[in-house]
C-alpha positions in Angstrom: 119.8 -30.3 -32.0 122.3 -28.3 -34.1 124.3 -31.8 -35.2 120.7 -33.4 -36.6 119.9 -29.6 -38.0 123.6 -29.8 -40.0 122.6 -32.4 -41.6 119.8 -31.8 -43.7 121.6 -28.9 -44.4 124.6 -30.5 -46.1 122.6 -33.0 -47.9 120.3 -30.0 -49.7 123.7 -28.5 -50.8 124.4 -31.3 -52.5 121.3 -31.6 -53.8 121.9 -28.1 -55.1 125.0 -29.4 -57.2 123.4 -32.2 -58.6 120.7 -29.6 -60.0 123.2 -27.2 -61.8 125.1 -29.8 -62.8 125.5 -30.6 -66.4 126.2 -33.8 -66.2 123.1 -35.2 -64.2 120.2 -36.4 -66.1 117.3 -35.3 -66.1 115.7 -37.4 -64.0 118.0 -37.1 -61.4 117.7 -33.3 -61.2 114.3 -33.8 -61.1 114.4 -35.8 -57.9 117.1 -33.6 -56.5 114.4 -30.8 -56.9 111.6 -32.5 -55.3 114.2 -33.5 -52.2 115.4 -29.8 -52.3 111.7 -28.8 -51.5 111.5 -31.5 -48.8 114.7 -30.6 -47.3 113.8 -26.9 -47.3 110.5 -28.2 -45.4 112.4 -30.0 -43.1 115.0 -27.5 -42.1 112.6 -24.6 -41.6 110.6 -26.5 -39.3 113.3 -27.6 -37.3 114.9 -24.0 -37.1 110.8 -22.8 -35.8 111.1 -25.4 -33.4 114.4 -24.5 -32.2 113.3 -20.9 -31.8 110.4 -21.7 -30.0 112.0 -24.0 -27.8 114.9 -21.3 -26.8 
């Protein structure tokens, strides 16, 4: 579980970078931000899952 969890993970850093970055467009910091939110969806419910599961 924690391999599939780590990866999410490392992909909404990046995601992160791509947002502060000045050299992104627009456009792509917009999608970076709407995968952010989806990432940060993902990851919390697999962390409640884990939880509950342990």
């Amino acid at each position: 579980m924690r391999k599939f969890h780590a990866k999410p993970v490392v992909r909404k850093g990046r995601l992160e970078q791509v947002n502060i970055s000045s050299s992104a467009s627009q456009s792509e910091k917009t999608r970076a931000i709407r995968e952010i939110e989806k990432l940060g969806k993902m990851i919390k419910e697999l962390e409640d899952y884990e939880r509950d599961a342990l």
